[in-house]
N, C-alpha and C positions, 0 to 999 in steps of 0.2 A: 735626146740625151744619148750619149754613146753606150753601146753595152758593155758587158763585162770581158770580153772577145777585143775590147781597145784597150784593155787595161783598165778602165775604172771599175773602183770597187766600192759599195755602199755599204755603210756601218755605221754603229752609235759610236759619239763618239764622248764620255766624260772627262771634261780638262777639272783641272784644279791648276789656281795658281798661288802660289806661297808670295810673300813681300816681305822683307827684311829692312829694318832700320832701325839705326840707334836711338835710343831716349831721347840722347842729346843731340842735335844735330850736328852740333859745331865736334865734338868729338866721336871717332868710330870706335865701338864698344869691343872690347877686347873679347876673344870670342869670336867674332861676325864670322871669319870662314867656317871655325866650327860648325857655325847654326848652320850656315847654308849646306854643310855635307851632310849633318846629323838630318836635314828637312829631304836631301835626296835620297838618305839611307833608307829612313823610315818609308818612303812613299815605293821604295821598290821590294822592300819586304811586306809592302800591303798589295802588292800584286801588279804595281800599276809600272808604268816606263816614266821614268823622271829623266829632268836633266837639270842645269840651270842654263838661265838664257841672258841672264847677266847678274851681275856680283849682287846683288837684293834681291833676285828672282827667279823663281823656280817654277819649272810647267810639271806634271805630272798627269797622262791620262790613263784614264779607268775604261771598263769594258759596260762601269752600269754607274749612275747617280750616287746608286748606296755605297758603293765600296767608294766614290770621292770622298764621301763625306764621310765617312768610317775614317779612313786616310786622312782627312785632317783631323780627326779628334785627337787619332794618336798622335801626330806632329806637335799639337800644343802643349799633350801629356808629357812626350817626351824632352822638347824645350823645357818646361817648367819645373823638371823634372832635375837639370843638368844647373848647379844653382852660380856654375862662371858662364854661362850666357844672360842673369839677369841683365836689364837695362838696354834689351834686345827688342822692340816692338813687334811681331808676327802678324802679319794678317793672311786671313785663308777665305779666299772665294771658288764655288764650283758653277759651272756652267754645263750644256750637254747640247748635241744636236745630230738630227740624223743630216751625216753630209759625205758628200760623193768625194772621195781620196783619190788626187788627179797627181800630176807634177807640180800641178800649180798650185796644190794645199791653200786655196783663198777661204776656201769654209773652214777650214781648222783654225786658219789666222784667225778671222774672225771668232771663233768662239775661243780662241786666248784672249782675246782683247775683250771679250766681252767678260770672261772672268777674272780678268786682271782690276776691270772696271767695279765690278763685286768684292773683291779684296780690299779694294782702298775704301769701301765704305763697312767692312766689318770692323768690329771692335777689336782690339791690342791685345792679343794673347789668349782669346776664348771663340770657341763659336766659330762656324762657317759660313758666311752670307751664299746665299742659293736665289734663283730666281723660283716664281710662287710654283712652278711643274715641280720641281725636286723636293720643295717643301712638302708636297702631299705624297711625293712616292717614297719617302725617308719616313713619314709620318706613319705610313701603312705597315712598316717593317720595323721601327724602330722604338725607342719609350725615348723622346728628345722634346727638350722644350723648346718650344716655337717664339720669338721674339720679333713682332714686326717693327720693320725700320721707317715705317710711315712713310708719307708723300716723297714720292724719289724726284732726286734732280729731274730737269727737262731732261726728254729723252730717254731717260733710264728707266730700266723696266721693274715695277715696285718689286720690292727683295725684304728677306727674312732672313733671322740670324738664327743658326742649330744650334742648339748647345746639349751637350749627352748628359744625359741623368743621369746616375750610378755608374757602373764597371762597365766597360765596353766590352764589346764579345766581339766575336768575327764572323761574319754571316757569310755562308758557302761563297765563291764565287760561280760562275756560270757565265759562258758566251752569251749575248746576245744577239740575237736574231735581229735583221735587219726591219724595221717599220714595226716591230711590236714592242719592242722597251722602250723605243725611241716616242711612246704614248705618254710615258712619262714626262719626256722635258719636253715638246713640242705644245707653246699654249696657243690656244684659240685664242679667236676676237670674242669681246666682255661680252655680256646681255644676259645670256642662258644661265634660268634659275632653275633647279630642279625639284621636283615637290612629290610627297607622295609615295616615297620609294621604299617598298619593303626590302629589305636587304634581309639575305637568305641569312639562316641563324647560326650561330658558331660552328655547327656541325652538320652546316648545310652546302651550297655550292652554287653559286649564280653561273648562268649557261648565256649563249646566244646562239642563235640559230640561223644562220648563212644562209643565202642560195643554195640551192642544188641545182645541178649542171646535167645535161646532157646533150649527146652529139646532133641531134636534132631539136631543131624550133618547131618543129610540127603540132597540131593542136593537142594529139594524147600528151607528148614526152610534157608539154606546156603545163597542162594540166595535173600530169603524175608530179611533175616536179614541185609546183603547190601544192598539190594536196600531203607532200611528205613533209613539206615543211610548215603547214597548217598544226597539220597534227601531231606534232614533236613539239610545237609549242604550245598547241592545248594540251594535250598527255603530262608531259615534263610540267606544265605548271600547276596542275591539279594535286602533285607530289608537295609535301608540309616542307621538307628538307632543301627544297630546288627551286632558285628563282632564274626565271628564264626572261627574257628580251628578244624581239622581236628583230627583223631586219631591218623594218620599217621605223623600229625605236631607234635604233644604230642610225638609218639614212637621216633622221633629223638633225641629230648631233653630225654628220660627216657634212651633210650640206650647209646646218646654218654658222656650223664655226670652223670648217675646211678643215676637221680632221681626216683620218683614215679610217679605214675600216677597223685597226685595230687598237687607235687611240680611242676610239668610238667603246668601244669594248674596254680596254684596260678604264676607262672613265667612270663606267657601270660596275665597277668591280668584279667583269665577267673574268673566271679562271678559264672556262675552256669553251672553243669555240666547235658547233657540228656543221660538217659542211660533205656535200658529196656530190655522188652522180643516179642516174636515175637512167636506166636502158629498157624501153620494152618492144618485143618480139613476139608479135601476136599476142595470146593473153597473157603472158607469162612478164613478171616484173622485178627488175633486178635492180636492188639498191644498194648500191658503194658507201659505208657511211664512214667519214674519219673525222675523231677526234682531235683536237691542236689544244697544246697546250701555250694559253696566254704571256704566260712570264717567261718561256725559252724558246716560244714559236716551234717546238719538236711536236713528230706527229705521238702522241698517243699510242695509239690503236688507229685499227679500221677493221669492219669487218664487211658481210655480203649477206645478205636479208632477200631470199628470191620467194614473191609471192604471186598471185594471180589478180589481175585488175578487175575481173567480177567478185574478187572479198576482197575491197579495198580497207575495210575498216579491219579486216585481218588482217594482213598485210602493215598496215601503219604501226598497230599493236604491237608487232614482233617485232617492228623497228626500232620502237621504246624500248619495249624490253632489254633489248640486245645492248642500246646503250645505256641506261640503269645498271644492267648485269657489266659492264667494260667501267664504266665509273665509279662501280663499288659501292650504290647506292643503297643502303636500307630500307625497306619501305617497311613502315608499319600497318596496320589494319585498318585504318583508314585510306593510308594512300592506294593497300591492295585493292581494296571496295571501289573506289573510285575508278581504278584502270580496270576492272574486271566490267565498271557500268559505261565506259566509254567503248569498249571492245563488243557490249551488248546495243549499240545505237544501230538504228536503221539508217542505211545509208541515205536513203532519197530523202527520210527526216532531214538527217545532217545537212543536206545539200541544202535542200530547202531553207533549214536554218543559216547557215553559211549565206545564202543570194537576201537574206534578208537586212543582211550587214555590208551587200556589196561585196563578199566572197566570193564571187564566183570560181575559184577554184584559178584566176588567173593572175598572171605575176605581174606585178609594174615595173618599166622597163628601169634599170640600172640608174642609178644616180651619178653625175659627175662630181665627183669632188672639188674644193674648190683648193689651191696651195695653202697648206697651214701658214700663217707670218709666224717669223722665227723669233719674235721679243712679245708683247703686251700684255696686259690684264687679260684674267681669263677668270670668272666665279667659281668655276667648277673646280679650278687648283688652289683656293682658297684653304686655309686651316680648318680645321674641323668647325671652332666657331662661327664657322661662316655656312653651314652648312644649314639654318635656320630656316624654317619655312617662310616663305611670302604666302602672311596667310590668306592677304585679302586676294592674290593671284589664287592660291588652291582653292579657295572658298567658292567664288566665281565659276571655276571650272567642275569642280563638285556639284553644285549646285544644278549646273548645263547637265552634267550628265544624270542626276537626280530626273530633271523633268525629261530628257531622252527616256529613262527606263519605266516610268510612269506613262508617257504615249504610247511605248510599247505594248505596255502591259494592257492599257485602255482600248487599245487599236482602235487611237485615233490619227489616223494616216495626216488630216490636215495641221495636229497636232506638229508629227512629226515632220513635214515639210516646212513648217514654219521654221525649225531645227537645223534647216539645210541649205546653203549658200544657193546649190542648183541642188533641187531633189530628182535624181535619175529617174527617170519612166519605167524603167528594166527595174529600179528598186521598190518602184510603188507596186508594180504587178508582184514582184515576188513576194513582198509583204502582204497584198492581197490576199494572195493564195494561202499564202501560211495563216491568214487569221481566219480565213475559210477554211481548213481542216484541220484548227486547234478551239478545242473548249476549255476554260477555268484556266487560262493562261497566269502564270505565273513568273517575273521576271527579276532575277540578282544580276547585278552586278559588284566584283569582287577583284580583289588583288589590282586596285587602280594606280599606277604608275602615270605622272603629270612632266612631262617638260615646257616649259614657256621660252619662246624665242621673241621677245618685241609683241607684235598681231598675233603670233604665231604658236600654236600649240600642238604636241602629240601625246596622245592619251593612249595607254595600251589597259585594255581591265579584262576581265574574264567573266563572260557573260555564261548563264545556266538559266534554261527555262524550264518550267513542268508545267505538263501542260493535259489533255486528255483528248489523243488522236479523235476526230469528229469520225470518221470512215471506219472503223473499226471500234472504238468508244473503250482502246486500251491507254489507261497512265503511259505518259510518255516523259523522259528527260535526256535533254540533250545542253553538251556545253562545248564552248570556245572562245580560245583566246584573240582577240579581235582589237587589233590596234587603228587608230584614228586621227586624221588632221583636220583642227579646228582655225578657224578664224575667226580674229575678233576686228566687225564691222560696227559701227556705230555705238561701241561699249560692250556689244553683246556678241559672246561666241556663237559662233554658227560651224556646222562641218561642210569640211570644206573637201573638193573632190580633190586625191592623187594623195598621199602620202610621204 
């Protein structure tokens, strides 16, 4: 693809298209030019560039979903409102797509035509048919009722009608950032149910936690660079306020329905995402961390966290902290206790516990994306209604992961291999070990997050042992967040290697 050095330029891009026609057909409704200028007035005092592109039809694009669809409410308000244009029929379809602005404008064509296509199937003078992306990002912002238009033509991609509840208000506008809004209207292919998901509380804040980078692939930078992002996501999710997600939660959704990384994100309801760099020079360890915010793609903050790689568990600690304290987070006395008792774990524990999950402390290599399609069903943009658990799918995977923390607990190794598509040898020894210098083992697992793909499953939960080091005969507790791919062979889930 050309870069931005040829001229093209990549943006969201919201069309709305207006449709005009008379009641009657056989006669033009007195008024008609009216409507069509009062339909371009209205849509350029709601922010957006109108024109008409012929005598019934009017294009208008937005910078975001919500301000289309804001922009048609008013349009019908204000028709309805002018009472010598009755006997005027309206219809308003919105459309969206992330596309590359050439001379040859073929993606913009297309997504007029495709909203033009939306328009002829809303209803005469209420409501804006949307495809099922816009219905859930209008839904998240708005108080609108949802109206499905059931089984769409061949071809056409099933659609909903908005219709505004009460007074309409004007919600800020805002640029959009290129691949992050565009999470919104860009649906995946259908299948993916999601189950399980504690969504962080009214006064709380869902995270995701990125890659961390650095200029070397060498075995430490490898190393440090997991380990920061290990424990941002156990730290951050041990907090009552803060739900956090995984990379490994994100790459499921980017691989199995060819999102992006930040439709993967805006899907989970994550606001902000952490992502950085990791430098170390001798013992010394220097971490970049910048926050991005999800709904304008600006950065944040960032700051610089320099620790020493022999107190790695100090070092992570103050990485939390630092973001906690830049997102303005509250901890109360429980979430204090908890990060004061992860800051007191012993490392070679942690380690230990970590190889016991197949942590070794090492990253899996990048996921390719696959190209989102630009039209079809997608569950996950579904209405709120739809958002109903598949209980017998959660039940089944519940259950798996029931008898995984029971063999743990038991340390019954052939237990747990039976558990495992291929049980790694590096994973049997490290479980060895560990049930060799742990007595009165004790094992939760908590905060379980389910996604089902087809066979295919990722499970992220938040495992806490206690336990009573054998070698010293001191109480010990140690926790982390450890996400997982399962597979279902012959009816029954098994994990499965790679993520």
């Amino acid at each position: 693809m050309p870069g931005p050095q040829d001229g093209y330029a990549r943006r969201l891009i919201a069309v709305l298209v207006a449709t005009l026609a008379p009641e009657d057909p056989a006669h033009r409704a007195p008024g008609f030019d009216r409507a069509a200028e009062l339909v371009v007035e209205v849509l350029r005092a709601s922010g957006g560039d109108a024109e008409p592109i012929a005598v019934d039809r009017i294009v208008g694009t937005f910078d975001t979903p919500v301000e289309a669809v804001e922009a048609g409410f008013r349009v019908h308000a204000r028709i309805a409102a002018e009472a010598k244009l009755s006997g005027i029929e309206l219809r308003i379809g919105v459309h969206a797509a992330d596309v590359v602005a050439s001379h040859e404008g073929s993606a913009f064509r297309d997504t007029v035509m495709t909203a033009g296509r939306l328009a002829a199937r809303a209803p005469s003078g209420e409501g804006v048919c949307v495809p099922l992306a816009i219905t859930r990002a209008v839904e998240s912002v708005a108080d609108v009722v949802v109206r499905d238009l059931g089984t769409p033509p061949a071809g056409e991609p099933h659609a909903y009608v908005l219709l505004a509840r009460g007074p309409q208000r004007r919600w800020p506008r805002r640029q959009v950032i290129v691949g992050i809004s565009a999470a919104l209207v860009l649906a995946g292919a259908a299948g993916l149910v999601l189950l399980g998901r504690r969504r962080a509380p009214p006064s709380g804040i869902a995270l995701g936690v990125m890659p961390f980078k650095s200029a070397t692939n060498d075995d430490i930078h490898v190393g440090l660079r997991a380990a920061i992002r290990d424990s941002l996501n156990t730290q951050l999710s041990l907090l009552e306020s803060v739900k956090v997600y995984s990379r490994e939660f994100l790459d499921f959704l980017v691989t199995r329905q060819g999102l992006t990384d930040y439709e993967a994100a805006s899907r989970l309801g994550i606001r902000k995402a952490l992502t950085g760099t990791v430098t170390a020079r001798g013992g010394v360890v220097r971490v970049d961390v910048q926050i991005v915010d999800i709904a304008t793609g600006t950065l944040d903050s960032s700051f610089v966290v320099v620790g020493n790689n022999d107190a790695l568990i100090e070092l992570e600690s103050d990485v939390a902290r630092a973001v906690i304290d830049k997102l303005g987070i509250a901890l109360n006395a429980t979430d204090t206790r908890r990060l004061e008792g992860f800051r007191a774990t012993d490392v070679a524990t942690y380690r230990r516990f970590l190889a016991t999950e197949g942590e070794t402390l090492r990253e899996a290599p990048p996921s390719t994306p696959k190209p989102a399609p630009s039209e079809g069903p997608s569950s996950w943009l579904l209405p709120r209604t739809a958002w109903a658990e598949d209980a017998s799918g959660r039940d089944a995977v519940m259950a798996f992961l029931e008898r995984y923390r029971t063999a743990i607990e038991a340390r019954d190794l052939d237990a747990l291999a039976r558990l495992y598509v291929d049980f790694p040898p590096e994973q049997r020894t490290a479980l060895e070990r560990y049930f060799k210098e742990s007595t009165d083992l004790r094992v939760k697992l908590e905060d379980v997050d389910v996604a089902i793909s087809g066979d295919e499953a990722i499970v992220s939960y938040t495992r806490k042992d206690d336990f009573v080091d054998a070698p010293t005969g001191r109480p010990m507790h140690v926790s982390g967040r450890v996400t997982k791919l399962l597979r279902r062979t012959g009816g029954q889930w098994q994990l499965a290697p790679g993520k």
